[in-house]
N, C-alpha and C positions, 0 to 999 in steps of 0.2 A: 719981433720974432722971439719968441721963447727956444729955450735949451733943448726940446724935443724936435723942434724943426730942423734948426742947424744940426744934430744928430742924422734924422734922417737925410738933409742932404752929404753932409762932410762925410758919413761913413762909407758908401758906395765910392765916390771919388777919391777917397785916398785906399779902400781896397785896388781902384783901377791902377790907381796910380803906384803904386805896388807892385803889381803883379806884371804894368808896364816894363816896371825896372828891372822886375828880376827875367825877365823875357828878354830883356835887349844885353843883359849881366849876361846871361847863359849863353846868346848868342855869339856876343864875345869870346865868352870864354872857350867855346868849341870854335871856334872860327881861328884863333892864336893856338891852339892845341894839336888842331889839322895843321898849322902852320908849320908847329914843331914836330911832327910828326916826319913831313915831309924831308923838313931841312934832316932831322938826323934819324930814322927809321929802325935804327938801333935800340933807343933809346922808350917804345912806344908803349914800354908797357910801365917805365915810372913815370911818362905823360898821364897816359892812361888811370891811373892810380892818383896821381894829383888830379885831375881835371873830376874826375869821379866824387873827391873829397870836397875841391870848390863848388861844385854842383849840388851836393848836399847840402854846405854852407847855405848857397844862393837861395836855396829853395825853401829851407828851414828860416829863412827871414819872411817867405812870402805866410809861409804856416803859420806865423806868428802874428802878423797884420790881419789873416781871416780870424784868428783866435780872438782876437781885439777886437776885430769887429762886432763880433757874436758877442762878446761880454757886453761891450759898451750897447748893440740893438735891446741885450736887457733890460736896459734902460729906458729906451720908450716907454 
């Protein structure tokens, strides 16, 4: 197998495998947030405000793996 093969298949599954993670991160992440929200209702708009920022985080990782991928499909 040459280097164009394993491109085509490894890049597809590690975007999945990505976008898996940042799905199941984010899910977390609002899932502990409602959490906190709950336990102290006070408090919901500096939840709100971190959770907003980790969520950008999360997502700006996924942005980065579809970026990668599109350079590295240049490559074919």
């Amino acid at each position: 197998m040459d280097y164009k093969a394993v491109l085509a298949l490894s890049l597809p599954l590690g975007l999945g495998i990505a976008a898996l993670g940042s799905a199941m991160a984010l899910g977390k992440a609002v899932a502990h947030a409602m959490d906190a929200t709950s336990r102290q209702p006070e408090a919901a708009n500096k939840i709100l405000i971190n959770l907003t920022i980790g969520c950008a985080f999360i997502e700006a990782i996924t942005i980065y793996a579809l970026v990668f991928v599109f350079v590295m499909a240049g490559k074919l």
